[in-house]
Each structure stands twice: as structure tokens, then as C-alpha cells.
C-alpha positions as CSV (number, residue, x, y, z in Angstrom):
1,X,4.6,23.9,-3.4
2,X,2.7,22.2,-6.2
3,X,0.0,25.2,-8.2
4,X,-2.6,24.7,-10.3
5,X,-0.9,24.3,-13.8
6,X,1.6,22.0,-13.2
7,X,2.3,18.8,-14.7
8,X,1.6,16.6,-11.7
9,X,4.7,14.7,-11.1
10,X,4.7,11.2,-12.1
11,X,5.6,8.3,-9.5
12,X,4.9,4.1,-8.6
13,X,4.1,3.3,-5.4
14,X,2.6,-0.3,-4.3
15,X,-0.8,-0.6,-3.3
16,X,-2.3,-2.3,-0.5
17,X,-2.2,-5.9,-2.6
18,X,1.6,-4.8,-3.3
19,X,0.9,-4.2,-6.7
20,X,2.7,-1.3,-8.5
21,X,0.7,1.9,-9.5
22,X,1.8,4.4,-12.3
23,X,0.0,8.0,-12.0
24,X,0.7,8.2,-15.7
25,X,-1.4,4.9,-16.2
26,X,-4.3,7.0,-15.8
27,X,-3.3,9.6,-18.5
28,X,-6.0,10.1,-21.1
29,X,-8.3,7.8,-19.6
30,X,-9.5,8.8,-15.9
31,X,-9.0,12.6,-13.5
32,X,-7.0,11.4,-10.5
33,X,-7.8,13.0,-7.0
34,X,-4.5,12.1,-5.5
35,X,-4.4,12.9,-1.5
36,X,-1.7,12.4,1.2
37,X,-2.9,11.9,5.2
38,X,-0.6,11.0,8.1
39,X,-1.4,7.6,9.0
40,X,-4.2,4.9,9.0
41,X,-5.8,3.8,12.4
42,X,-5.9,7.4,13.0
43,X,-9.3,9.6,13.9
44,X,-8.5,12.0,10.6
45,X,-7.3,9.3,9.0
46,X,-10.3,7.3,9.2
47,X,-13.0,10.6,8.3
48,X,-11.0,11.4,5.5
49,X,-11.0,7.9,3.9
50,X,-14.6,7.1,5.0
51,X,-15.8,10.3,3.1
52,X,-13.9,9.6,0.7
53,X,-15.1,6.1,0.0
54,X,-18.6,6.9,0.6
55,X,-18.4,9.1,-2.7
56,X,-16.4,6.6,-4.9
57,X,-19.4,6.1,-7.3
58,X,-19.9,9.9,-7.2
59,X,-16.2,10.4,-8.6
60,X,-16.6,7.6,-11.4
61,X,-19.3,9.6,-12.6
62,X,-17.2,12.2,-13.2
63,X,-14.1,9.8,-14.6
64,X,-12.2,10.3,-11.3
65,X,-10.4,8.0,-9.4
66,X,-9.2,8.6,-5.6
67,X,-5.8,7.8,-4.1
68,X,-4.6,7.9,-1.0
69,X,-0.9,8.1,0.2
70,X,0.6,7.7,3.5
71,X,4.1,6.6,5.1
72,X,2.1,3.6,6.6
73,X,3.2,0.0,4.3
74,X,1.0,-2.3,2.4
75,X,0.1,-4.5,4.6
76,X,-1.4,-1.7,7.4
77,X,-3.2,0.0,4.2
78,X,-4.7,-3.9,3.6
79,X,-5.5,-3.7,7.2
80,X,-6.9,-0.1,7.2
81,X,-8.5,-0.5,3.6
82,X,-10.5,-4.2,5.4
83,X,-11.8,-2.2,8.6
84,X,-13.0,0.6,7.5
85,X,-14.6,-1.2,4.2
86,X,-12.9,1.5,2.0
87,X,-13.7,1.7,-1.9
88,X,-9.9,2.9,-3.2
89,X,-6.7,2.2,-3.4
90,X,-4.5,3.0,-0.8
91,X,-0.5,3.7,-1.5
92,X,2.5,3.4,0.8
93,X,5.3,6.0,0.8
94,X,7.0,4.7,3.1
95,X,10.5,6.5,2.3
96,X,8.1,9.8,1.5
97,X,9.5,10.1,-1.6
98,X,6.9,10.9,-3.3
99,X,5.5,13.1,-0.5
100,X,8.4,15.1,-0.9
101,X,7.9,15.7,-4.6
102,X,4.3,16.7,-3.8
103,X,5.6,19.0,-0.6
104,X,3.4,16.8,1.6
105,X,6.0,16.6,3.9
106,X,6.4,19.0,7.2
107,X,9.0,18.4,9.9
108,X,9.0,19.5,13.3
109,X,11.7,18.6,16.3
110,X,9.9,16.9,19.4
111,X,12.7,15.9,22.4
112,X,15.5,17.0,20.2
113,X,15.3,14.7,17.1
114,X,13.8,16.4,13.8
115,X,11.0,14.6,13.3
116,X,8.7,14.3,9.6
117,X,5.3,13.6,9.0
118,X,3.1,14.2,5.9
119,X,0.8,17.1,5.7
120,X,-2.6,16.6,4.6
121,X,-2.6,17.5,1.1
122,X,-4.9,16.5,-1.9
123,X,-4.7,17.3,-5.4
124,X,-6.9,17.4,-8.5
125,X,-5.4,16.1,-11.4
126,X,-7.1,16.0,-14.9
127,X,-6.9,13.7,-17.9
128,X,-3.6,15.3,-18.9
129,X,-1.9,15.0,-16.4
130,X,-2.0,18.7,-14.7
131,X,-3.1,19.6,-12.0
132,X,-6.2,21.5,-11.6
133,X,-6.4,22.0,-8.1
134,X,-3.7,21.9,-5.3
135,X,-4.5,22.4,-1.6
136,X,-2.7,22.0,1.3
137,X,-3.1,21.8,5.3
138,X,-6.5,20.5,4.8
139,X,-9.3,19.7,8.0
140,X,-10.5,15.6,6.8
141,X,-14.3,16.7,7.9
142,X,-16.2,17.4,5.1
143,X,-13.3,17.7,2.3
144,X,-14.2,14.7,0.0
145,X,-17.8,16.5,-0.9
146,X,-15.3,19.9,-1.7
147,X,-13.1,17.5,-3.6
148,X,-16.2,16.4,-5.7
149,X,-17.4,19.7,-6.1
150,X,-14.2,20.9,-6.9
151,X,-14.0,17.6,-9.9
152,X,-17.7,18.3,-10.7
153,X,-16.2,22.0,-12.6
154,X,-13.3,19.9,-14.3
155,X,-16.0,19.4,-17.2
């Protein structure tokens, strides 16, 4: 697992519009909140990126951006991203590559085939790079305002 203190490992992943995006873009210039959820379409799904979106403008105050990561592909993040009016970029993962170097990833067996999934996860990540804040196995209710109040003490 990923602590507090660590350099948050750098990766590209396309965005809903398919365009490549750099963590490390962001170095020096914006905090990143950087969290992975199991699929769009889904009733967590949808809370977490609603609450999150609703508090976009919040976050820029602070010189954050949000990310979002899930297994899903560009053009179901477009999808998800168009219903649900949502304010940030979405990423696909779709090998969960980068999932894996964030230890988003759980696995389970269901009917005898290992099965793997991503496990809600979010991370704080400052200016620098590092990460400030790591947390994992999160509820989606009510965990973008203690993501803001969490970026809020970044100073």
C-alpha cells in the first residue's frame, strides 16, 4: 500500500476525449486528488462522482484538481461524464495498470475464476508530487467534503 510520504507514482492514461494525461503535468502547478472507483453507471459510482463534481470550484480554490480512475474505457467515461453532468476528468485503466501501482486492485474468486475489481481508493497528492493523504476501502457518501477538508490543511 501507498502512505503518506511517498512520491505518488507517475502514469498516462486517456481521458474520456481520449486524450493522454501525465500526473506529473500537474507538478508545481496544481494538488491532484487522484481517486479510483469500480465502474460508472453504478449507484457508488455515481454518489462518488456527483459529490465530487458538485465541489469542483471548491477544490480550485484550493489549487486542486480531481481525477477519477476506473477499468471502464473512454467512451463509457464520455457517456458517464454527459449523464451525470460531471465537472472532471475521468481516466480509463482499462488493463489496471495503474490501479495496481496504486494497490487499487482487490481480487476475489466467484464460480471458480479469480476475479479483480478496483477498490475504492483516493489519494491526496500535493504540488510535489507526494502524497499527502492515502486512504483506502472508502464508503462514496459523503467522502468528497472529507477529501476537501482533508486539501483545505494542505496549506
Amino acid at each position: 500500500m501507498l502512505n503518506a510520504g511517498d512520491l505518488a507514482p507517475d502514469f498516462a492514461l486517456p481521458d474520456a476525449a481520449m486524450d493522454m494525461v501525465q500526473l506529473s503535468q500537474f507538478r508545481g502547478q496544481r494538488n491532484v486528488v487522484l481517486y479510483f472507483f469500480n465502474k460508472d453507471h453504478t449507484p457508488g459510482g455515481i454518489v462518488e462522482a456527483v459529490e465530487f463534481s458538485d465541489r469542483v470550484d471548491a477544490f480550485a480554490q484550493y489549487q486542486t484538481i480531481i481525477l477519477g480512475v476506473s477499468s471502464d474505457d473512454c467512451l463509457s467515461h464520455d457517456s458517464f461524464i454527459d449523464e451525470q453532468g460531471l465537472a472532471f476528468d475521468l481516466l480509463a485503466d482499462t488493463e489496471l495498470e495503474v490501479s495496481r501501482l496504486y494497490h487499487a486492485v482487490h481480487e476475489w474468486e466467484a464460480q471458480g475464476m479469480v476475479r479483480y475489481g478496483i477498490e475504492r481508493s483516493t489519494f491526496v497528492i500535493d504540488q510535489a508530487g507526494v502524497i499527502r493523504h492515502a486512504l483506502y476501502h472508502v464508503s462514496p457518501k459523503g467522502h468528497a467534503a472529507e477529501i476537501l477538508n482533508l486539501v483545505k490543511q494542505l496549506g
